[in-house]
Phi, psi and omega in degrees: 000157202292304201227133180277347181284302178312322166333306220270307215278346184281296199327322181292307194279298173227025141092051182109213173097302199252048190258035176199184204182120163325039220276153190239178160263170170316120174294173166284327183197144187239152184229116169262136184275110171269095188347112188314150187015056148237162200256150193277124193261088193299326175287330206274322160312287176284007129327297190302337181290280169356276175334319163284337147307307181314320181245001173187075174315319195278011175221151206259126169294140185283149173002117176208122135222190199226146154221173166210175189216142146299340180317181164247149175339339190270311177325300191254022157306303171337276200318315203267343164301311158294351148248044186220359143089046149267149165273317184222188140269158194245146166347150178300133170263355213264018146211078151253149213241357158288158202271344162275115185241170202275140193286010184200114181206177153311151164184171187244165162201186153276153113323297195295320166335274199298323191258000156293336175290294224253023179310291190337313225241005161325281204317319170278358177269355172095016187255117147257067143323106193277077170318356203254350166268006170285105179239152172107154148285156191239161153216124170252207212189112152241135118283126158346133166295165180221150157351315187267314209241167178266136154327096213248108159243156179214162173204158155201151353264188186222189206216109171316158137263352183246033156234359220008063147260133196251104195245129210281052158229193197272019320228158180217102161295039211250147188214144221261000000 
């Protein structure tokens, strides 16, 4: 992945998702698909932006935005995989020990785990964020990127970082 800080702040907002990356040529227009009627969470998009000037002043952070939904992980694992012409989501990879993991798949997670990595680098985001209410296992969904389209995670649940809430829906993450 391009940056460990944007890492550590996606782990928080959806718990990963981005630690390998594809390369393509530029497309001529890149697109984000939006899941019917979830909704866009604009502060939390721009927390991730942030988060990326933070570890690379000198560059415009790339394409990101966020949402969350009631569907569930699986619904909308589905959806952006069969519209990215994945035939399926695959089982939790995450302890498959090839080194090839399926361009759409499963995984587990902590909260707390996860949003404990990157607590150091709140502060600089202008966030006093309570980590000690980030709790829970999780289950999460990364697809792959297309030419076009952005790498897309999704999870639930997931752990606000600007309410310090572990909010029971689905959040999508996608970034290019």
């Amino acid at each position: 992945m391009k940056h460990a800080l944007i890492a550590a702040l996606l782990l928080v907002l959806i718990i990963g998702g981005c630690a390998r990356e594809q390369e393509y040529a530029e497309p001529d227009s890149f697109s984000f698909v939006v899941y019917p009627n979830a909704r866009y969470l604009g502060e939390l998009t721009e927390v991730t932006r942030q988060a990326h000037k933070l570890g690379k002043p000198n560059e415009e952070p790339p394409p990101v935005a966020i949402y969350d939904t009631d569907a569930s992980v699986e619904d909308v694992a589905s959806f952006y995989a069969k519209s990215y012409g994945y035939s399926t989501v695959a089982p939790d990879a995450t302890n498959n020990l090839s080194a090839t993991k399926p361009p759409a798949f499963f995984r587990t997670g902590e909260l707390a785990t996860d949003v404990g990595s990157i607590a150091a680098q709140l502060p600089q985001l202008g966030l006093s964020t309570d980590v000690s209410k980030a709790h829970g296992a999780y289950k999460a969904a990364d697809i792959e990127p297309r030419p076009n389209r952005p790498r897309v995670t999704v999870q639930r649940p997931y752990f606000n970082v600007k309410t310090s809430e572990v909010v029971d829906r689905t959040i999508i993450l996608m970034a290019r």
